[in-house]
KEVO-943106 format. One record per residue: x, y, z of N, C-alpha, C in turn. Coordinates in steps of 0.2 Angstrom, whole numbers, padded with zeros to 4 digits, always signed. Layout:
REC_n.X_n.Y_n.Z_ca.X_ca.Y_ca.Z_c.X_c.Y_c.Z
REC_X_Y_Z_X_Y_Z_X_Y_Z $
...
end
This chain:
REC_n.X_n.Y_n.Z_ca.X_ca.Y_ca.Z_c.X_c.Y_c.Z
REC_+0486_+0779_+0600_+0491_+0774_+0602_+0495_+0772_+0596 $
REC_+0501_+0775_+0595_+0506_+0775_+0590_+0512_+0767_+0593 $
REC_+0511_+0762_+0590_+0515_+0755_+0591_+0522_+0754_+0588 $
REC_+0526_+0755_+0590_+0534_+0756_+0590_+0535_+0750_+0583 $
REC_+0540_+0749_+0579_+0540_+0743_+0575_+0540_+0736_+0578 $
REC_+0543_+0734_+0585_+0545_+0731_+0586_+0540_+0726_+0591 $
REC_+0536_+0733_+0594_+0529_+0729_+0596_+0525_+0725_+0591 $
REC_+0523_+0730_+0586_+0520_+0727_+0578_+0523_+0722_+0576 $
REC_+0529_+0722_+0579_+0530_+0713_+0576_+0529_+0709_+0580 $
REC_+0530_+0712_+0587_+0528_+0704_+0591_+0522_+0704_+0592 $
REC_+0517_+0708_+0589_+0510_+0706_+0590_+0507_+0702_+0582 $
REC_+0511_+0705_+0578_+0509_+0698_+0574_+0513_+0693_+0572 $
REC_+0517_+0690_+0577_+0521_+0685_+0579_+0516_+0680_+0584 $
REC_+0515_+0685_+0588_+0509_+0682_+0591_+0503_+0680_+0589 $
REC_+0500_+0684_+0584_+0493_+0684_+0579_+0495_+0676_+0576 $
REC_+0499_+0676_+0574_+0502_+0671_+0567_+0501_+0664_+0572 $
REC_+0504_+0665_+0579_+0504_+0658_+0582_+0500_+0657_+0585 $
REC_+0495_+0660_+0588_+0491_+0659_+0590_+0485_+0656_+0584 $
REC_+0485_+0659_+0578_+0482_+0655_+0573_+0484_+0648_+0569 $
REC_+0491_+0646_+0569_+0495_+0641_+0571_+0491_+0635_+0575 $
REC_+0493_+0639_+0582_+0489_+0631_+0585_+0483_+0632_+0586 $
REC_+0477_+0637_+0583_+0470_+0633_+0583_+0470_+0631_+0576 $
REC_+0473_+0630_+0571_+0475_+0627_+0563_+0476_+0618_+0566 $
REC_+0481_+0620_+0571_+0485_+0613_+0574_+0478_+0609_+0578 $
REC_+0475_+0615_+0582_+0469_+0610_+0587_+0466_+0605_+0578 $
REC_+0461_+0609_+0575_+0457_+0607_+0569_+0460_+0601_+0566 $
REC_+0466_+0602_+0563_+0469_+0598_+0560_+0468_+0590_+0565 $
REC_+0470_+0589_+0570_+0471_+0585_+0574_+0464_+0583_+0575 $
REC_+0457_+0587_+0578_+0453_+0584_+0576_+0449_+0580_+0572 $
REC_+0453_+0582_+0565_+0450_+0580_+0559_+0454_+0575_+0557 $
REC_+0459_+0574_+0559_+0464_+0566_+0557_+0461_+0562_+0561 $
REC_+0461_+0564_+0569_+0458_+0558_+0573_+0451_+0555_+0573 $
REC_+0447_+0560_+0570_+0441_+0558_+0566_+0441_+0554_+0560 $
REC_+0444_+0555_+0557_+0446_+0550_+0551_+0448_+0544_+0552 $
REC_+0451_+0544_+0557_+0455_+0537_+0559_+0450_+0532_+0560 $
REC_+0444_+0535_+0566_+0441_+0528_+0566_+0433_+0528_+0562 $
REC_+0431_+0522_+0563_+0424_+0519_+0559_+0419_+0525_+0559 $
REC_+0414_+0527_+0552_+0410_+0532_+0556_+0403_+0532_+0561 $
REC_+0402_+0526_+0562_+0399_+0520_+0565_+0402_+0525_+0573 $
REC_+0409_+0522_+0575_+0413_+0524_+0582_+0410_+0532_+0583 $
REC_+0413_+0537_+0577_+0412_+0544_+0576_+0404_+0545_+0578 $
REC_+0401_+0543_+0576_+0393_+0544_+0577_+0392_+0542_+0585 $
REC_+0395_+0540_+0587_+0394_+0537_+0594_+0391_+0529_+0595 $
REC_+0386_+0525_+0592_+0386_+0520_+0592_+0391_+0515_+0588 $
REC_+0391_+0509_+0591_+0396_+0505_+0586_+0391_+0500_+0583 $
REC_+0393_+0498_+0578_+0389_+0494_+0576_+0387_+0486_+0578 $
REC_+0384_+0483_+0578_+0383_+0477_+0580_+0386_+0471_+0577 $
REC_+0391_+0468_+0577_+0393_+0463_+0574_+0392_+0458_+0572 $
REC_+0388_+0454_+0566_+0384_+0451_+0564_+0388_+0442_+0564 $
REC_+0382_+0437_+0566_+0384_+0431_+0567_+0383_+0424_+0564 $
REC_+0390_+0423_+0559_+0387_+0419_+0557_+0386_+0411_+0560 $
REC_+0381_+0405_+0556_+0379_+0402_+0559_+0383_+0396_+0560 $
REC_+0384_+0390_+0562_+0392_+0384_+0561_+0391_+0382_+0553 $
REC_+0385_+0381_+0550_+0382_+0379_+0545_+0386_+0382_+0540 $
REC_+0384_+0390_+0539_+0385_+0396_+0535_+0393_+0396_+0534 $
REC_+0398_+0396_+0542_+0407_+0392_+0540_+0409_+0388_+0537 $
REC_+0405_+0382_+0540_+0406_+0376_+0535_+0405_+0376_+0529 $
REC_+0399_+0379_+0526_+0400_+0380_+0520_+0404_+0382_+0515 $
REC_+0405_+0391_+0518_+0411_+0394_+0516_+0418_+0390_+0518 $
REC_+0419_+0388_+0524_+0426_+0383_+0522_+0425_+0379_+0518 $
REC_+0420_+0374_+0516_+0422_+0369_+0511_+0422_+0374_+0504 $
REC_+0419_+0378_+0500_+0419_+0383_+0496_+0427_+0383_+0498 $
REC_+0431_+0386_+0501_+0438_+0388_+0502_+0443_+0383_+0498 $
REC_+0442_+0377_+0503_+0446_+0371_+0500_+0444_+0367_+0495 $
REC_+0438_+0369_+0490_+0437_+0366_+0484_+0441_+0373_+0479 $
REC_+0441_+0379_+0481_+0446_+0383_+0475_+0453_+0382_+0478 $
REC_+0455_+0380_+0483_+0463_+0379_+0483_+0465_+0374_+0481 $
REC_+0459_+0367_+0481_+0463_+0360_+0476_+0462_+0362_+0468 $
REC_+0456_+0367_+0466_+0459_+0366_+0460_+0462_+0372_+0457 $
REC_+0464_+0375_+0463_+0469_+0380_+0462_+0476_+0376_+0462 $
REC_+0477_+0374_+0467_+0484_+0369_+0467_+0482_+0364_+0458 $
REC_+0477_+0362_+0456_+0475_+0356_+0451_+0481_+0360_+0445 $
REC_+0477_+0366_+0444_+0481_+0370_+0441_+0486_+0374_+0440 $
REC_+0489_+0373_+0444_+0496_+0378_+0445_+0495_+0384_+0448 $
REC_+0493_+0387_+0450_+0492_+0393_+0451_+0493_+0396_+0455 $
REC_+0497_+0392_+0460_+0499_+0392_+0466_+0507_+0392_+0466 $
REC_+0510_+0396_+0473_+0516_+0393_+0475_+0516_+0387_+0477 $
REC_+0513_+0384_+0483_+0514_+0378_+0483_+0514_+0372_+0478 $
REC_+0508_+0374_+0472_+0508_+0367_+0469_+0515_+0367_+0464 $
REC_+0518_+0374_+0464_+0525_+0373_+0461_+0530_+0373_+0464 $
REC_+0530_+0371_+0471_+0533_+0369_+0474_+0535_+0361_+0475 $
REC_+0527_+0360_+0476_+0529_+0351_+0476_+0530_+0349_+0470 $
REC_+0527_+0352_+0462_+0531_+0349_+0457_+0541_+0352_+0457 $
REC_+0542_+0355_+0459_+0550_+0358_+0460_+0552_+0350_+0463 $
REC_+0550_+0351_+0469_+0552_+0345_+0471_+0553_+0338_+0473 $
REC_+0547_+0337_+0468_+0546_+0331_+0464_+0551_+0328_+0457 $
REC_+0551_+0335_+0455_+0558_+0334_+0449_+0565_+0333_+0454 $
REC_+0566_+0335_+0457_+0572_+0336_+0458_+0575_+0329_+0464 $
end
């Protein structure tokens, strides 16, 4: 069976797109797997761990103790803000 040029090229015009879009299926698998947790991808999700009012508390007061003496020392936009306009 002797193939004209013209069939030879539309068969591997064909060849080439068809290897195209299963390049394109994979691709697409492989990005949308990336995207989420590998936790989701494995199929279970993880259990989201709870903290106690106590363990908040704590860390909020931890919080507002580095922001007064972050403000104490300048290190902050606000606290050069209220000195800005305090001078002015």
């Amino acid at each position: 069976m002797k193939l004209s040029r013209s069939e030879l090229v539309r068969y591997a015009v064909e060849g080439i797109e068809a290897e195209r879009e299963r390049l394109e299926v994979l691709k697409r698998g492989l990005v949308g797997e990336f995207r989420r947790p590998a936790a989701e991808r494995d199929g279970a999700r993880p259990e989201r761990k709870k903290m106690s009012s106590a363990a908040r508390k704590r860390m909020s007061a931890a919080m507002r103790k580095r922001w007064s003496e972050a403000r104490k020392a300048g290190k902050t936009s606000l606290a050069k803000a209220k000195k800005h306009a305090a001078a002015s």
